[in-house]
C-alpha positions in Angstrom: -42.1 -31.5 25.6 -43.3 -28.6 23.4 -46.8 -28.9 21.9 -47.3 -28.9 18.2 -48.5 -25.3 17.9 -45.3 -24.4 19.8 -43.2 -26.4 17.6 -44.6 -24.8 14.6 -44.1 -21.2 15.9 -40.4 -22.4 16.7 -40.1 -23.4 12.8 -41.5 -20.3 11.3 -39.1 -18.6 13.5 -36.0 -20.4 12.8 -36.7 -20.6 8.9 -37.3 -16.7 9.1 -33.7 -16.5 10.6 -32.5 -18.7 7.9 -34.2 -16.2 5.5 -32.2 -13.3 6.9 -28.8 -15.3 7.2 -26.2 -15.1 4.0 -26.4 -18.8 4.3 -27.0 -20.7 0.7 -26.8 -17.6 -0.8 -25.9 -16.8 -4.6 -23.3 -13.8 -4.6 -23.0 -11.5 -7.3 -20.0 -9.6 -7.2 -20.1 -6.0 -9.2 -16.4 -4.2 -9.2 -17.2 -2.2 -12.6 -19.7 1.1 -13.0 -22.0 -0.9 -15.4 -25.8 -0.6 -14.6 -26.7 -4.5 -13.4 -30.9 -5.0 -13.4 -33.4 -7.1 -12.0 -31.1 -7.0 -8.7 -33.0 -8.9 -5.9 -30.6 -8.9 -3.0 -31.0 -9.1 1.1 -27.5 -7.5 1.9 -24.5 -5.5 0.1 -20.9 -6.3 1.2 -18.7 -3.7 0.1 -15.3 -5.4 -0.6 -14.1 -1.8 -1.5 -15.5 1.4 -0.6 -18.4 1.7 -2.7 -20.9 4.8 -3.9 -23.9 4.0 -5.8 -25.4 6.2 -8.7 -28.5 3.6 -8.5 -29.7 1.2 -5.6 -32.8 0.3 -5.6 -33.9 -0.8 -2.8 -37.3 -1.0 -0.6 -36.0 0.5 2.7 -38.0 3.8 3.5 -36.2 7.4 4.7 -33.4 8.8 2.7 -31.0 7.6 -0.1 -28.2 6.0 0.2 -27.4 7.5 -3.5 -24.2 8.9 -3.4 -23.0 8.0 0.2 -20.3 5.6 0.8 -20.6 2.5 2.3 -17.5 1.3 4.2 -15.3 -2.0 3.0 -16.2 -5.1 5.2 -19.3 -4.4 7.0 -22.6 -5.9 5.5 -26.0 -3.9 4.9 -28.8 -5.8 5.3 -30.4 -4.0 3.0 -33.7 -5.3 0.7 -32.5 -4.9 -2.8 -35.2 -5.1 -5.6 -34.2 -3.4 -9.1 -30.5 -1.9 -10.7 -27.4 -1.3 -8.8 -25.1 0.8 -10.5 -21.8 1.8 -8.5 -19.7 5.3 -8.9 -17.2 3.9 -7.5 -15.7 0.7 -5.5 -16.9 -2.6 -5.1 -19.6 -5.0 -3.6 -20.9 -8.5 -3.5 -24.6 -9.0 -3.4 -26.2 -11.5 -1.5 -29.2 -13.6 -3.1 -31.3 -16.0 -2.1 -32.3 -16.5 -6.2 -30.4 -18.6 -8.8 -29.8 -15.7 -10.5 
C-alpha cells in the first residue's frame, strides 16, 4: 500500500503527463498566411509542410522562423503569442477554450 505522501507525488506526476498529452485539447487549425494572436499552444501538427514568418514561442536557442516543419509529426513546442505561416498548414493544440 503506498503512503499518502507517495500517492500525492504519483498525482502530480500523472496530472503533469496529462498536461503534456493532446488529450482534451482545443485544436485550432491555421491553413491560410493570416497573422492569428494571442496563440497559447503546447504542440504544432503540421497537416502540410508548414514555414512560419512568426511563432512565438518560449523555447530557447534558435528560430524556427523560416524552417519547415515536416507533415505528420507533432512539435511539442510551448506556443505563447502570433503564428503566422509562409506557407502550408498546422493544427495547434490548446489546452484553453480559446
Amino acid at each position: 500500500m503506498r503512503s499518502k505522501t507517495e500517492t500525492r507525488e504519483l498525482e502530480k506526476l500523472l496530472k503533469e503527463l496529462l498536461n503534456k498529452s493532446l488529450t482534451g485539447t482545443n485544436p485550432l487549425v491555421i491553413t491560410d498566411t493570416t497573422a492569428n494572436t494571442d496563440v497559447e499552444g503546447v504542440a504544432i501538427y503540421p497537416i502540410a509542410d508548414a514555414t512560419f514568418t512568426t511563432l512565438d514561442t518560449s523555447a530557447k536557442g534558435n528560430t524556427l522562423i523560416g524552417q519547415t516543419l515536416t507533415a505528420g509529426h507533432v512539435w511539442y513546442i510551448p506556443i505563447k503569442g502570433t503564428v503566422k505561416l509562409a506557407g502550408g498548414s498546422v493544427i495547434i493544440y490548446r489546452h484553453t477554450n480559446a
